[in-house]
OpenMM code with the backbone's topology and positions (N, CA, C; nanometers):
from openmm import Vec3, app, unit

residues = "UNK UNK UNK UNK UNK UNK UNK UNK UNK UNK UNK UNK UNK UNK UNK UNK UNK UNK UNK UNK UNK UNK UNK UNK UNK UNK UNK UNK UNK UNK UNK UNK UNK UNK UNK UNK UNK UNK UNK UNK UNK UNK UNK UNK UNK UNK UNK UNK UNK UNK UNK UNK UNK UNK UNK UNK UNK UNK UNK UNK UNK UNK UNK UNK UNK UNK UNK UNK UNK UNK UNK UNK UNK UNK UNK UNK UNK UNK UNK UNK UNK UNK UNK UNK".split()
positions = [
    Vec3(0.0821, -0.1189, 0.0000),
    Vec3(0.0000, 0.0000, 0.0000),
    Vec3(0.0867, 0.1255, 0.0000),
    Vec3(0.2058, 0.1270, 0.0535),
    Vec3(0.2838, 0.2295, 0.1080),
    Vec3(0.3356, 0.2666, -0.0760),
    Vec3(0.3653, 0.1595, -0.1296),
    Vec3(0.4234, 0.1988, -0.2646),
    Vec3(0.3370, 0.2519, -0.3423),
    Vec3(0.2285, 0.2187, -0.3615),
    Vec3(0.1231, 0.2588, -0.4368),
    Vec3(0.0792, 0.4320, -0.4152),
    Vec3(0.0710, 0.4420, -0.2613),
    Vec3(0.1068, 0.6222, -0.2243),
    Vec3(0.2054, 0.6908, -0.2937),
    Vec3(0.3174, 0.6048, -0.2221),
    Vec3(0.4407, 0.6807, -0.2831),
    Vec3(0.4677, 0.7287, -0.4633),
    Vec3(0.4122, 0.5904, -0.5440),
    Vec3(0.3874, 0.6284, -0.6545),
    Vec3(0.3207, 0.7122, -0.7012),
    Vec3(0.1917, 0.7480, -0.7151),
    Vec3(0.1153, 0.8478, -0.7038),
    Vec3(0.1118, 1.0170, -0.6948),
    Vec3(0.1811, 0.9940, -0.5316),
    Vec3(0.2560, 1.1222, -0.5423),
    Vec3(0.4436, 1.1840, -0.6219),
    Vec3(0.4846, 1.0653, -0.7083),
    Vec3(0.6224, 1.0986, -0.7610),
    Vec3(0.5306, 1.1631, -0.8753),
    Vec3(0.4442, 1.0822, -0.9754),
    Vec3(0.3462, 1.1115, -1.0836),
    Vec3(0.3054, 1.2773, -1.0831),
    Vec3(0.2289, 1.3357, -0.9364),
    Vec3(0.1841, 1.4214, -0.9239),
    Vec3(0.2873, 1.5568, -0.9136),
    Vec3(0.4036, 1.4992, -0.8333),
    Vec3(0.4878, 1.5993, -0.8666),
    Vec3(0.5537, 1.6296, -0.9991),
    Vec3(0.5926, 1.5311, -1.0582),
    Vec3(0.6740, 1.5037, -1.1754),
    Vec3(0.5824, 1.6101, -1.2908),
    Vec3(0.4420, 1.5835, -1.2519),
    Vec3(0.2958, 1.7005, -1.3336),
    Vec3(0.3280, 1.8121, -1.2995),
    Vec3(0.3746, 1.8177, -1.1664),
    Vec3(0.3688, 1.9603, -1.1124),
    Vec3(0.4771, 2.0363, -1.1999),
    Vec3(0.5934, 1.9679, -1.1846),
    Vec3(0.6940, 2.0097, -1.2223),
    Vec3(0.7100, 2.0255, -1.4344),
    Vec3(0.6456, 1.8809, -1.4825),
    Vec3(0.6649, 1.9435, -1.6232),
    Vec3(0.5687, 2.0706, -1.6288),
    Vec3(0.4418, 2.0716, -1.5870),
    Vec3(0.3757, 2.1844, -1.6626),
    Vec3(0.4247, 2.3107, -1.6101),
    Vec3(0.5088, 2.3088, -1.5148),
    Vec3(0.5799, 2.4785, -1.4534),
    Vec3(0.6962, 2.5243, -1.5977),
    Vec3(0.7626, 2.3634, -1.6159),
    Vec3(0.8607, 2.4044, -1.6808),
    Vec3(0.8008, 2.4596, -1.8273),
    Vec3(0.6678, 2.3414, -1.8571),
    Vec3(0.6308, 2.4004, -2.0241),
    Vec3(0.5646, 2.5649, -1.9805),
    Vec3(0.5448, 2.5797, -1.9248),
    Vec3(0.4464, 2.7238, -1.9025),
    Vec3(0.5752, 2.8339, -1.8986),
    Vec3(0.6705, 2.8233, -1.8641),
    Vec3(0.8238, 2.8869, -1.8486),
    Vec3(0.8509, 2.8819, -1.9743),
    Vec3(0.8599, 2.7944, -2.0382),
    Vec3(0.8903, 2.7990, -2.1722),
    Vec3(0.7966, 2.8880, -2.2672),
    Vec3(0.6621, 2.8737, -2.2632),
    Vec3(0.5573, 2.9018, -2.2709),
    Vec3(0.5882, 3.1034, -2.2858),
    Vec3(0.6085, 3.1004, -2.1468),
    Vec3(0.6239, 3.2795, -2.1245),
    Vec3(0.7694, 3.3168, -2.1914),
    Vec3(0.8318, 3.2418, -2.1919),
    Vec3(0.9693, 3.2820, -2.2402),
    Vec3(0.9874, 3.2990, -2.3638),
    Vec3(0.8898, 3.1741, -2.4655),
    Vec3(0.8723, 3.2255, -2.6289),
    Vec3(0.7898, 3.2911, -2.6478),
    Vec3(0.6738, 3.3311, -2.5838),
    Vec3(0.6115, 3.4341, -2.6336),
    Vec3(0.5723, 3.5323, -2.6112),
    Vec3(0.6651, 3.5539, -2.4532),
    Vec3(0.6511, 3.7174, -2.4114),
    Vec3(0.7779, 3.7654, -2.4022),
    Vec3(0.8546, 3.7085, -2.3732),
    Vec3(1.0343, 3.7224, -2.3534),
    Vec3(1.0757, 3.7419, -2.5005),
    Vec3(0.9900, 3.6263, -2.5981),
    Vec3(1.1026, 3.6405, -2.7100),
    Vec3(1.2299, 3.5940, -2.7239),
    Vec3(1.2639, 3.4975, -2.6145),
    Vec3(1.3662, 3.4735, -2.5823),
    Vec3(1.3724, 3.2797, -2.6083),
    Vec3(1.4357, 3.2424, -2.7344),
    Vec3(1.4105, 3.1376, -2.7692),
    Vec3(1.4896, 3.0122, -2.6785),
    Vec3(1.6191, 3.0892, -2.6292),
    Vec3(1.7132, 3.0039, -2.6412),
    Vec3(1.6817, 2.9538, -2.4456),
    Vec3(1.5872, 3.0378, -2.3957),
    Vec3(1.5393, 3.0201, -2.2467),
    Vec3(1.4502, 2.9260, -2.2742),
    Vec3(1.3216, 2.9490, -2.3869),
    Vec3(1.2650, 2.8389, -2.3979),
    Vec3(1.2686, 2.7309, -2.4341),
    Vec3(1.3878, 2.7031, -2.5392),
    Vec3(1.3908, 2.5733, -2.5358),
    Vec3(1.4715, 2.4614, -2.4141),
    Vec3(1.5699, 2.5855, -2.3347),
    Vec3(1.6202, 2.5596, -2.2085),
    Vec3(1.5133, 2.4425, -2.1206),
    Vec3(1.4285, 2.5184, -2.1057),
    Vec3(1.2950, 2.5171, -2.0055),
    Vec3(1.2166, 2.3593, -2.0350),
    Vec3(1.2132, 2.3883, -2.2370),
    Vec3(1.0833, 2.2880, -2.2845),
    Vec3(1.1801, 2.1329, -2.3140),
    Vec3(1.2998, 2.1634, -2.2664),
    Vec3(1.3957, 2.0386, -2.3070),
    Vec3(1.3944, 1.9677, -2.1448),
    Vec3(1.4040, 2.0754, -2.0181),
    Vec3(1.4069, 2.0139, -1.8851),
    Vec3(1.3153, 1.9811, -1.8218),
    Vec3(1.1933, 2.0304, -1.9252),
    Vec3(1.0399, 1.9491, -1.8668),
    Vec3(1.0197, 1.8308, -1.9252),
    Vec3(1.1297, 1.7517, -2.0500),
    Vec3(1.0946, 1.6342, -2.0593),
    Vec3(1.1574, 1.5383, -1.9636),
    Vec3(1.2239, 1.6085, -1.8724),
    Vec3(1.2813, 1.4786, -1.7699),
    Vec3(1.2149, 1.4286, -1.6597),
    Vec3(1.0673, 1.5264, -1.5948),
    Vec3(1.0108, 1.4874, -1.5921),
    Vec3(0.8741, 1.4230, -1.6512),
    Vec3(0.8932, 1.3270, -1.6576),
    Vec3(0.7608, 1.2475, -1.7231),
    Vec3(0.5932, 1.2610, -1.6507),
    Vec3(0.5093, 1.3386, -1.7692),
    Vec3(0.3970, 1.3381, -1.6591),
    Vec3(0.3626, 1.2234, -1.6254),
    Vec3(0.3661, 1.1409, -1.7305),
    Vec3(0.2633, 1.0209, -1.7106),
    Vec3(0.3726, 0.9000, -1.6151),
    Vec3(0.3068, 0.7936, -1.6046),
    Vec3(0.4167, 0.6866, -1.4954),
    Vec3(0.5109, 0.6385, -1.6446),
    Vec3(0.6556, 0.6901, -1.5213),
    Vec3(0.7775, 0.6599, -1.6148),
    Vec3(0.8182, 0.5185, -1.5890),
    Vec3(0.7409, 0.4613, -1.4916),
    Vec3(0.7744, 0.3326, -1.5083),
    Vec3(0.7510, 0.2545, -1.5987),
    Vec3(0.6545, 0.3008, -1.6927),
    Vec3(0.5525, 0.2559, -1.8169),
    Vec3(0.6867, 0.2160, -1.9337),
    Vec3(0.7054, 0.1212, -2.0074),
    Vec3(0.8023, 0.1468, -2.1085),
    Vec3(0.7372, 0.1661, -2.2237),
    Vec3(0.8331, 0.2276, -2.3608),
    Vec3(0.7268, 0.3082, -2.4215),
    Vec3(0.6461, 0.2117, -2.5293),
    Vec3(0.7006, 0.0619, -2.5573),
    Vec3(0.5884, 0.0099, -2.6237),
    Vec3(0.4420, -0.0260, -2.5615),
    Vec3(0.4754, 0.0036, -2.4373),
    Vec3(0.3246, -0.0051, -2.3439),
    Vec3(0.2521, 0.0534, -2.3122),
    Vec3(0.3089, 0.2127, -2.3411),
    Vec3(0.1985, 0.3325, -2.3340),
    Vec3(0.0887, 0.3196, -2.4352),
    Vec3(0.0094, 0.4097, -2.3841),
    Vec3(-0.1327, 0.4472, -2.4644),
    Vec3(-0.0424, 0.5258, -2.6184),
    Vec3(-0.1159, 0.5534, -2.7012),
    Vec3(-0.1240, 0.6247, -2.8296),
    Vec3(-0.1094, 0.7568, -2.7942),
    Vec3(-0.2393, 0.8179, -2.6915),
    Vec3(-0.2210, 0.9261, -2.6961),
    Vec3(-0.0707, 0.9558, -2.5925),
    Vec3(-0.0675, 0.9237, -2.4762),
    Vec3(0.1407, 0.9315, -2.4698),
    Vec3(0.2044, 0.9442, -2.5411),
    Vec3(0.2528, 0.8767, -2.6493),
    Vec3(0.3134, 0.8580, -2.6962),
    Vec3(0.3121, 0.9945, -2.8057),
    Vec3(0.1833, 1.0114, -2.8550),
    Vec3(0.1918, 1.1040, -2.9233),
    Vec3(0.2180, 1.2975, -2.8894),
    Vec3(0.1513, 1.2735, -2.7499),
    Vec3(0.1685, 1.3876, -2.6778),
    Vec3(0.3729, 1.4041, -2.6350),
    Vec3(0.4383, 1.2493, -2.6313),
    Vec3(0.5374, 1.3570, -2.5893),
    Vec3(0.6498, 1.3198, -2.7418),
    Vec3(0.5736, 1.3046, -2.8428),
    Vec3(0.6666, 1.2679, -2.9872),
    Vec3(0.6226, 1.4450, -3.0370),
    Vec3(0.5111, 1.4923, -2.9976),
    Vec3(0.5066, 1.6350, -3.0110),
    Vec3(0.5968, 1.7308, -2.9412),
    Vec3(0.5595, 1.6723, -2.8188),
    Vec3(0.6926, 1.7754, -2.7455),
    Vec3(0.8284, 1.7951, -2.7869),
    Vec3(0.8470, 1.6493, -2.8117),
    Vec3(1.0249, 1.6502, -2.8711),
    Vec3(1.0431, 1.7189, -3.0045),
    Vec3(0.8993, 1.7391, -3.0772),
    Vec3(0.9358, 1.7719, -3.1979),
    Vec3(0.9411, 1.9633, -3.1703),
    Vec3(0.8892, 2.0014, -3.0647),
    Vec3(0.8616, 2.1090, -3.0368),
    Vec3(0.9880, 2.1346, -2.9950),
    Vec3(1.0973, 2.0722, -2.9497),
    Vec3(1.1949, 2.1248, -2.8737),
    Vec3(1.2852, 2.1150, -2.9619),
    Vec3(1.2979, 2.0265, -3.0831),
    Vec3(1.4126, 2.0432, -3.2075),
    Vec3(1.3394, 2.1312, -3.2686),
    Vec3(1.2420, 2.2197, -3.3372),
    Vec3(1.1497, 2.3209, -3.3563),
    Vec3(1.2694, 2.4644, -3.2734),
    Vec3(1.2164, 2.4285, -3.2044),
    Vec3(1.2837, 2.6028, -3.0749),
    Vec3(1.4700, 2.5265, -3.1202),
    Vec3(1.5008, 2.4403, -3.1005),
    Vec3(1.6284, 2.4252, -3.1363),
    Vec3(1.6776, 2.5093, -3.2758),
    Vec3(1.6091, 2.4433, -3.3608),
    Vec3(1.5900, 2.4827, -3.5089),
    Vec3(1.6497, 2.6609, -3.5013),
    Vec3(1.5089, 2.7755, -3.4514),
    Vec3(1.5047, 2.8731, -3.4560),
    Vec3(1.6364, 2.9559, -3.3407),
    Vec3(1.6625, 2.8784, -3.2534),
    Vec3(1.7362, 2.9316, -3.1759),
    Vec3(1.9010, 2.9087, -3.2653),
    Vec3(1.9229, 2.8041, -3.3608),
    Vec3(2.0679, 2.7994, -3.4304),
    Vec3(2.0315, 2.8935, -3.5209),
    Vec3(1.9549, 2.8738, -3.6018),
    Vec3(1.9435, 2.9752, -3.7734),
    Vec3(1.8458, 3.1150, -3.7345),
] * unit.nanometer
topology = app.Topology()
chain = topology.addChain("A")
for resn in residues:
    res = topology.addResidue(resn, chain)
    for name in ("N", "CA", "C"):
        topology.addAtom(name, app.Element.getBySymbol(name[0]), res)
């Protein structure tokens, strides 16, 4: 039982923590203007995983998978604009 808590709340923080970082990123490309903060930001919110990182990725759902094959594409995107 104790693990099942404990899990739960790593999940909830790990949420807490990507959506601070995408929302940072968030304010940083489009009020800052400042690309090279946001992709800083939208590259260190993929380390936390919202969803359970214990999951491996042929076992996730579709939509996972697709939600964070967007993100990554979003962060070579801000990569992109921040070299050229």
């Amino acid at each position: 039982m104790q693990t099942g808590v404990k899990k739960r709340t790593d999940i909830r923080f790990n949420r807490i923590l990507y959506t601070g970082f995408v929302l940072i990123a968030a304010w940083s490309y489009f009020f800052s203007k400042d690309t090279g903060t946001a992709l800083a930001n939208l590259g260190i919110a993929l380390a936390f995983d919202p969803f359970s990182p214990e999951v491996s990725w042929p076992q996730r759902p579709l939509f996972q998978r697709i939600w964070l094959g967007v993100h990554i594409i979003l962060v070579f995107a801000l990569l992109f604009l921040t070299i050229f």
